[in-house]
N, C-alpha and C positions, 0 to 999 in steps of 0.2 A: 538587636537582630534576633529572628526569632529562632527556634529550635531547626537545625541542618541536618541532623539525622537521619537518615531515610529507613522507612520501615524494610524490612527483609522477610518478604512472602516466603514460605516454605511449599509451594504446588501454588498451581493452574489457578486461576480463583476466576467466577465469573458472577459479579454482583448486580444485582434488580437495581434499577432506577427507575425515577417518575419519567417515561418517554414523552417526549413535547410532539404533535402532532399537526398537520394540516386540519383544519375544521371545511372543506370546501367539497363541493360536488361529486368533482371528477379528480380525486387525489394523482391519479397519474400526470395532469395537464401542471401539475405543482413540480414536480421531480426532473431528474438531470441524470445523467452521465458520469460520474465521478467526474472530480473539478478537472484533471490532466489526461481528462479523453475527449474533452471542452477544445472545440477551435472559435475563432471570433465568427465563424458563420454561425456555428453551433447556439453561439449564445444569441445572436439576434433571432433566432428560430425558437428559440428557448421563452424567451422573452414577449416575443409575438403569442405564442401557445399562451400564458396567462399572465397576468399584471403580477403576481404574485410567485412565481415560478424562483425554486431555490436556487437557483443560479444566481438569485440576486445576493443573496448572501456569503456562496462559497467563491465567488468573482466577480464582487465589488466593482462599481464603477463602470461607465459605458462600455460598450465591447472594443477591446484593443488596448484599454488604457493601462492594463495589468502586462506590459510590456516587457519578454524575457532582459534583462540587468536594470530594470527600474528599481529602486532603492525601497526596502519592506519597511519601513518605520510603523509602528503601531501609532504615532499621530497623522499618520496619512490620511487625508479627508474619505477617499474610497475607507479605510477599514472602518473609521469614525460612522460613514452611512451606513457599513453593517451593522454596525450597532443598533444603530438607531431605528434601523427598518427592521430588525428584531424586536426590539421593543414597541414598535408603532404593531407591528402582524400581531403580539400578545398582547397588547394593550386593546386590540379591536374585537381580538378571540379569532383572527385567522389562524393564531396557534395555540392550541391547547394543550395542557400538560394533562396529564394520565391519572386519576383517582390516587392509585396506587402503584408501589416501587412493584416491575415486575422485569423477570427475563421472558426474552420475546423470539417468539419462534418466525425462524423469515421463509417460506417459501418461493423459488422462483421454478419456474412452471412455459415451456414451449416447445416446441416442433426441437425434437430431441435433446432436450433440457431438462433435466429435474435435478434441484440443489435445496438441502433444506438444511438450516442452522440457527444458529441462538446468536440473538444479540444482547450483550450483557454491557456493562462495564467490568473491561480485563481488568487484575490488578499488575500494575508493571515493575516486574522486576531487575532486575540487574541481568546485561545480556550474559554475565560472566556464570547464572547460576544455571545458564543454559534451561531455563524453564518456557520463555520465546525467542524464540530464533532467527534473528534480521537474516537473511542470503545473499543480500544485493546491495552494493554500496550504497551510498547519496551523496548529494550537492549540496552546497551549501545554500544556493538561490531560492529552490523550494521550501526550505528550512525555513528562512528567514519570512517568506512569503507566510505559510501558516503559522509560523510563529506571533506575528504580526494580527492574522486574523485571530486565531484563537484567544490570542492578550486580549483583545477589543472586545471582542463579541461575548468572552467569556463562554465558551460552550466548543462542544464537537459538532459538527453539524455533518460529518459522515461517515458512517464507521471504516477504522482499518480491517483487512479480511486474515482470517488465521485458518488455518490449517491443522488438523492433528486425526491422528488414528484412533477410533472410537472402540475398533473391535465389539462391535454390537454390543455396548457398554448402555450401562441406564441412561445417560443422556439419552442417545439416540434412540432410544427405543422409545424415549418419553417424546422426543421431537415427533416421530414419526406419529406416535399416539395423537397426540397433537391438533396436528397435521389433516388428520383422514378423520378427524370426529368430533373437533369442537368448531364453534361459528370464530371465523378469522373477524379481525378489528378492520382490518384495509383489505380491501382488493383492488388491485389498478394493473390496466391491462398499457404498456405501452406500446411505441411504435415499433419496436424492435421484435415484437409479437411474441413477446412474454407477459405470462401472469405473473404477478406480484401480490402476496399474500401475507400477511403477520396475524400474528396472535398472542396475548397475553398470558405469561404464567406468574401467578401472585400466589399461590400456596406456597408456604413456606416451608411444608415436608419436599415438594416436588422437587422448590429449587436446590435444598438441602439436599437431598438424592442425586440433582443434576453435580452439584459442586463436589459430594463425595468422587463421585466419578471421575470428576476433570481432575481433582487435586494431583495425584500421582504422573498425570502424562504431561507430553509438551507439544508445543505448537509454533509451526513454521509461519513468518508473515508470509504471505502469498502478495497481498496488495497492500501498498500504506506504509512503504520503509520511514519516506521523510515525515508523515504524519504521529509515526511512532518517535522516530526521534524526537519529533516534537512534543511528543508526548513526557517524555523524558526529560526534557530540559523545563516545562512547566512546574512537573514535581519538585525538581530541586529547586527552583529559583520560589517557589511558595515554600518549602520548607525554610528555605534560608532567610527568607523573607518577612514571613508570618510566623503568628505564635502559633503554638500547636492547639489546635481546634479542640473542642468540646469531645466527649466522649457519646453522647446523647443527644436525643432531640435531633430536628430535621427542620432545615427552613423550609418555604413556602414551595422549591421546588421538589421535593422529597429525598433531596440531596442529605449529606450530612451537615448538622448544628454547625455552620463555617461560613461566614461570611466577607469579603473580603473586606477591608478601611484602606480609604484611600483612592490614589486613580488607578484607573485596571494599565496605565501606561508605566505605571513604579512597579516593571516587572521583575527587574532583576537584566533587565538585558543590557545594561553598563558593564562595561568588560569580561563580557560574554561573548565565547566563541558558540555562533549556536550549533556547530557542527560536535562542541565537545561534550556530548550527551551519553557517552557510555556505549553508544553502540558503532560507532566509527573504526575502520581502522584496524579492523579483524578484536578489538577488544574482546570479542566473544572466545579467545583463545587464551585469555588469563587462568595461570593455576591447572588445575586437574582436568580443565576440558581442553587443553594441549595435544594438539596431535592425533584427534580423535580418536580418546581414549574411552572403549565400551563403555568402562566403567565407570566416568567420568559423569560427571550432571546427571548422575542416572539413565541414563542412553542403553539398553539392552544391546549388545551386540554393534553399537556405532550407529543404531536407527535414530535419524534426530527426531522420527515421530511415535518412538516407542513408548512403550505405558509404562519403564521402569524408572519411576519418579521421582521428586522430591521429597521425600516424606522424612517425617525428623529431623529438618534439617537443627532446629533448634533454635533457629533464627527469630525476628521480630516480627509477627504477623503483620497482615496489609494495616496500613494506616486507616484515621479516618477523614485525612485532610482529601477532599473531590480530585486534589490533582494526581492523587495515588491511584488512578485510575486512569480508563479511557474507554471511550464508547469502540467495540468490534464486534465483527460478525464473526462468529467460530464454527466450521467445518469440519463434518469424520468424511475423512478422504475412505477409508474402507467402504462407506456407506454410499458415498456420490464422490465419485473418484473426481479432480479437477480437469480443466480442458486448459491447457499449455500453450498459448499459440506467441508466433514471431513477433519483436520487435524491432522496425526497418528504421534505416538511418538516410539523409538527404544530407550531402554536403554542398552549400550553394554555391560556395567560393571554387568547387573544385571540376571543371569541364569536363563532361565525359572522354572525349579523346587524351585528354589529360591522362584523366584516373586509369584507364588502357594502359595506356604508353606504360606508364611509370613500373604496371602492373606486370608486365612479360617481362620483366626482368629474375620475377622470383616466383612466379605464377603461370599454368599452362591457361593459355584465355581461349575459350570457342567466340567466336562472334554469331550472332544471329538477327535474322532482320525482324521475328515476330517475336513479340512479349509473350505470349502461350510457349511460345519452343523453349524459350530460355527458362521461363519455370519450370517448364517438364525436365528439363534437364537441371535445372538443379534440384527438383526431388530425386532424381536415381540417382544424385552424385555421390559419392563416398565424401566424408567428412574428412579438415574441414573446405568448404566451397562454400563463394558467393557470385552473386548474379548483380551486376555491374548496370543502370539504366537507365535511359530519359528517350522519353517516347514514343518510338516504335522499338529503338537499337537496344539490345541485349549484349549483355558479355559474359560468360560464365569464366571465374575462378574457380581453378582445381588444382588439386597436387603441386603444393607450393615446395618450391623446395627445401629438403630437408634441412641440411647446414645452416641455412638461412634464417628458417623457422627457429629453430636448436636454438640458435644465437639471439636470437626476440625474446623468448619467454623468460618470466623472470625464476632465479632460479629456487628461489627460497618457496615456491609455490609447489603444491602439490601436480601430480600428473594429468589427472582428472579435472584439474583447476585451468591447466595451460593445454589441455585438448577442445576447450569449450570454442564456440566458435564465435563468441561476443569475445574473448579473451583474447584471440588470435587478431580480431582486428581492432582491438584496444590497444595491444600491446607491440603485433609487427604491422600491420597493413595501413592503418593510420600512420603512425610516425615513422617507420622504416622505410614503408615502401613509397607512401606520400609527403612526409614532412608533417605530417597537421598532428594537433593536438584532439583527443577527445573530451571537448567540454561543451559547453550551453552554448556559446558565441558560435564555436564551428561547424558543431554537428547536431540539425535537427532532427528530431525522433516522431516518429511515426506509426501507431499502434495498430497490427493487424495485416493494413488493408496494404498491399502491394503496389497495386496500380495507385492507388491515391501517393503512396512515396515517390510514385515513375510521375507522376504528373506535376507532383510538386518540384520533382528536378528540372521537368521539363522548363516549367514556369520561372524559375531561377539562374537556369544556363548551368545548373550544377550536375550533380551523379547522385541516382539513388543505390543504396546498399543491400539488395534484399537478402534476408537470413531466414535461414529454416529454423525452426522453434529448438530450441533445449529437449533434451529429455529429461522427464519429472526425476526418473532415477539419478541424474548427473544431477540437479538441481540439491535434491535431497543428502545425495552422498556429499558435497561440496559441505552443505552447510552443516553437514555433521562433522566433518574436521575441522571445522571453524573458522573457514574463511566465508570471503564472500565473493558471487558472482560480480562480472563489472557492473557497474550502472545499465539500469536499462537493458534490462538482458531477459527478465520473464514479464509474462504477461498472463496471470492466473484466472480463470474464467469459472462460469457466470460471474461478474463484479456487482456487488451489493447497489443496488440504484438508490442515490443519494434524495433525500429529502420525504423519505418514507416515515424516517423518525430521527430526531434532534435530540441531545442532549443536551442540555442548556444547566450549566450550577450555579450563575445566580443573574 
């Protein structure tokens, strides 16, 4: 068995790798959606656009076949064709790896859009040393899903999105530098009528300047909880696994001297919980970052995106085993603040007059016969309220009553935790006031789009749920005390467009 130890970063780390790229014409007609904004329409659309299109990779298998409680095995013939269609695109030169290890500057660019950040390899730490910071629970389905592709494929194929305050720090100055003055590597204009732009940084004082900078601050996941965790349960199970890699040298893909022996399917996932990754389960509340203490993980003031850092910790610097890492895109919210929007919920088993009914009992309901009124009216609602729908018919929930409410939340949670409005009907509106459980089988999720959730109840005989978005400040205050939002509760914007650049370690 090999060395289990895991290294212990002391700060933010953000390391250059050989980026693996599309070599084709029109690189936008290659790229996707992040894998869980993917519907099975999506992907035939996807796939009709070019023979070649990364969706082949991040959802395997014909469209539908990645079917929500299908079983994630890493011998699954779908993760086995990801493989193999990796290696067939670099074996032909549809993908090419990068001269040189660099961090990559990503622009996204449209009709009031501008987001600009580095994509590195993070190094990952222990959520306990409060250096990244998960907000939102996870499931274990997803988990298991990319756990599953990333064994196979051996690689990230798109990055998680981070978050942190730059305070006009050298990073960002250098991005923006960047940015407005050297020639980008890609440009791809998608349909969604963004530009998409990167650039290479290979100096090694630049990156060295960018990593001073990041060492001391921290960063919120924005997008990519179960990818992260995924991330985390890789590391251990190659530590535990493998010997400890070389100190030196790089194989062929500019990775570190570390190559795996063996099948990429002896991962370690035998008596493996893959939910048990360290960031489950409020673990980000071990020890000194208890009770969101200012002083705790270096948090200034309780800011979980403050620059007062890790420094000195004294601990084991980043490793050099590839799984001490992870491909992400990191963002200075001071610089391009993030865009926050709703995510809707479709319960099909549950019939609108149902979900009414049940609902007057502990909830003031308005009815309405047009979908326009009942939104407008739950934008001026006082929190919290939701909008009840399939179809044309509307219902707004308001002013649940108190007692009732009271008696829902759980009590061990903070106040700020149990005024959320994903919390409220996690915790009473789901099981109090309907009986149902919130998980993958009963409640589908829906990102965004509103009417696309009301159509989809339609289509089902169910209820849609529509929720007004979080505020960034509740988002951030939550995860500085150290819990977590429910599942499914932010939705952090611009989202990194996958298949721009791959990470691939061996």
């Amino acid at each position: 068995m090999g060395n289990s130890e895991l290294p212990i970063p002391d700060g933010l780390i953000l390391r250059p790798f050989r980026g693996v790229r599309f070599a084709v014409d029109d690189p936008a007609k290659v790229t996707s959606p992040p894998y869980d904004l993917i519907s099975e329409g999506d992907v035939r659309v996807l796939l009709d656009t070019h023979p070649n299109n990364v969706v082949r990779l991040i959802l395997p298998g014909t469209p539908g076949s990645d079917a929500p409680g299908a079983p994630h095995d890493p011998a699954d013939p779908k993760y086995a064709q990801a493989r193999r269609t990796l290696e067939e695109w670099r074996e032909s030169g549809i993908l090419v790896a990068d001269e040189e290890p660099a961090l990559y500057v990503y622009e996204q660019r449209g009709p009031g859009v501008l987001q600009r950040g580095l994509i590195g390899d993070v190094c990952l730490p222990d959520p306990a040393q409060r250096i990244i910071l998960p907000h939102e629970d996870v499931v274990p389905g997803p988990i298991a899903d990319r756990l599953a592709l990333m064994t196979t494929t051996r690689a990230n194929l798109e990055p998680i999105f981070l978050l942190y305050n730059g305070q006009d720090g050298t990073a960002t100055r250098l991005v923006d530098e960047v940015a407005t003055s050297r020639t980008p590597l890609v440009t791809a204009h998608t349909e969604d009528g963004l530009t998409h732009r990167l650039w290479a940084i290979t100096d090694e004082a630049e990156i060295a300047a960018i990593n001073a900078d990041l060492h001391p601050r921290q960063a919120l996941i924005a997008d990519g909880h179960h990818r992260y965790a995924t991330y985390r349960i890789l590391q251990r199970r190659e530590h535990a696994l493998r010997p400890a890699p070389p100190q030196s040298g790089q194989n062929d893909d500019g990775q570190d001297g570390y190559r795996q022996n063996g099948s990429a399917q002896n991962d370690g996932t035998q008596n493996g919980d893959p939910q048990n990754d360290g960031t489950q389960n409020g673990s980000a509340q071990n020890g000194d970052a208890q009770n969101g203490d200012p002083q705790s993980g270096g948090g200034q003031n309780g800011n979980v995106l403050s620059d007062g850092g890790q420094k000195g910790s004294g601990g084991r610097r980043a490793g050099r085993n590839p799984w001490d890492y992870g491909m992400a895109l990191l963002v200075d919210t001071d610089a391009y603040p993030p865009d926050l929007k709703a995510i809707h919920r479709v319960i099909p088993e549950l019939p609108l007059d149902e979900a009414v009914a049940k609902a007057k009992g502990s909830w003031r309901v308005q009815d309405f016969n047009d979908l326009d009124e009942g939104m407008a009216a739950l934008d001026a609602a006082e929190d919290p309220a939701f909008l009840l729908a399939s179809g044309s018919s509307a219902h707004l929930l308001s002013s649940p009553d108190p007692l009732q409410l009271a008696q829902s939340m759980p009590a061990d949670r903070s106040a700020r935790w149990n005024s959320l409005n994903t919390s409220i009907l996690t915790e009473f509106v789901l099981p109090k006031v309907w009986g149902l459980r919130d998980d993958e089988e009963t409640v589908r999720i829906v990102h965004h789009d509103a009417r696309a959730a009301v159509e989809l109840a339609a289509a089902t005989g169910g209820t849609a749920v529509i929720l007004k978005p979080l505020a960034v400040a509740d988002v951030l205050a939550v995860a500085a005390g150290g819990e977590r939002v429910p599942r499914k509760s932010t939705s952090f914007g611009p989202k990194p467009r996958t298949g721009l650049i791959l990470r691939i370690v061996c």
